[in-house]
N, C-alpha and C positions, 0 to 999 in steps of 0.2 A: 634698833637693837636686834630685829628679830634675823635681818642678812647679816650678821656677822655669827650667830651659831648658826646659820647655817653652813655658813666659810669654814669653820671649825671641824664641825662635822664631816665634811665630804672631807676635807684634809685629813681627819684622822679615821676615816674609811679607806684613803689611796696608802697610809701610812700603812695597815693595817692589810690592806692587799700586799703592799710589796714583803712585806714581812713575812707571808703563808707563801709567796712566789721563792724568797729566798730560799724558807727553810724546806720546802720540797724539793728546790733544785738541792741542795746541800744532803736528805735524805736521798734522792735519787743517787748520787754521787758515790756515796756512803755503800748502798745497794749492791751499785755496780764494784766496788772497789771488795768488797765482801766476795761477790759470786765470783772475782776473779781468782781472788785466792783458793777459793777454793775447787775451783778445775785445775791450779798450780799443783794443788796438795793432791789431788784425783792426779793427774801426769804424773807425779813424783814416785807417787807408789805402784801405778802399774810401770814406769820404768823398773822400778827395781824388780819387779814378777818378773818384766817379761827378761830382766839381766839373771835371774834364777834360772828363770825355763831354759836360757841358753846355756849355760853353765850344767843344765842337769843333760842337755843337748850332746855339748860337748864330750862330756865325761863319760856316755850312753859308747859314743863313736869312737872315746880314746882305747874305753874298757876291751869295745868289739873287733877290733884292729891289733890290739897288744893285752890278750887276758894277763890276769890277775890269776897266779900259782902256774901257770903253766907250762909242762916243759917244753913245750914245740919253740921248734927254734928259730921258725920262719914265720913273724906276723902274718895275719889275715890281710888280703887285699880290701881296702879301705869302697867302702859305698856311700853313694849319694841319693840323698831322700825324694824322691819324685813329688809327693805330699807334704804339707806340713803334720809332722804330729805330734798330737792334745796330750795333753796331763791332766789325768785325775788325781792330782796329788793336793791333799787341802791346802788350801793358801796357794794355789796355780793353777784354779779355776778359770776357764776363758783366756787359756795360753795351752801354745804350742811350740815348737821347735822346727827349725829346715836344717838337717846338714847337708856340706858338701863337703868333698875331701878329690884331694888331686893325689897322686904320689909320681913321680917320676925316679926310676932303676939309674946308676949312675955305674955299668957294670965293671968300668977299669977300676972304679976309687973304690968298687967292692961296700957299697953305699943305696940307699934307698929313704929320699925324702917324701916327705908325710908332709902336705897344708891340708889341716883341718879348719873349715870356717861355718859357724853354726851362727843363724837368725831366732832370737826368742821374739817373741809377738804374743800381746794382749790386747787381748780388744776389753775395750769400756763404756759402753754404748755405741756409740757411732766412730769412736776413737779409737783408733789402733794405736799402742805405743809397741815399739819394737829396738831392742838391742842386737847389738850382733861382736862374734867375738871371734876371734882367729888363733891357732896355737899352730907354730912347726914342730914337726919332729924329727927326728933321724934314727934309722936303726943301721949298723952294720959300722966299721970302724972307716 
């Protein structure tokens, strides 16, 4: 009688293993599927900084190209950023901006196009997320 609780025993010892085998691979699982989401939700929101930074990019180069009130009747020649530049702006912390801008003179059609295209970029620890955004313009008829 005494080898059959033994037979018992080591069975419900291997039962007993596979069972802490299972439910740590199924924790480990759990773990990983957790930490993913959450560098998702870490990408999602510096996407959107660094679509801010580019937009506050933009609007920096529209402003400085074609002011606001002004009477001159002949925009500014559009410039391009050799640097990228930061924001201290709360909430766009560890972002920056690049603009470039082209314009080409079109002097019979009495015409003068503007490609403005701005990169915003956040860094996140070791991650850079980065958007970038384009607008044309046109002045002259």
């Amino acid at each position: 009688m005494c080898p059959d609780k033994h037979k018992q025993g080591g069975s419900m010892l291997m039962m007993a293993m596979f069972i802490l085998v299972v439910l740590a691979g199924l924790g480990f699982a759990l773990s990983r599927v957790l930490s993913t989401s959450s560098d998702t939700i870490v990408t999602e929101v510096y996407g959107v900084r660094a679509l801010q930074s580019a937009k506050s990019g933009l609007e920096s180069q529209l402003v400085a190209v074609f002011p606001l009130g002004s009477s001159v009747s002949e925009p500014a020649a559009c410039q391009t950023d050799a640097l990228f530049q930061t924001l201290s702006v709360p909430g766009l912390e560890n972002c920056a901006y690049l603009r470039r801008c082209q314009q080409e003179d079109y002097a019979t059609a009495g015409i003068r196009l503007y490609q403005f295209s701005v990169t915003g970029a956040c860094q996140a620890g070791d991650a850079v997320i980065s958007r970038t955004l384009s607008v044309d313009a046109r002045e002259g008829l």
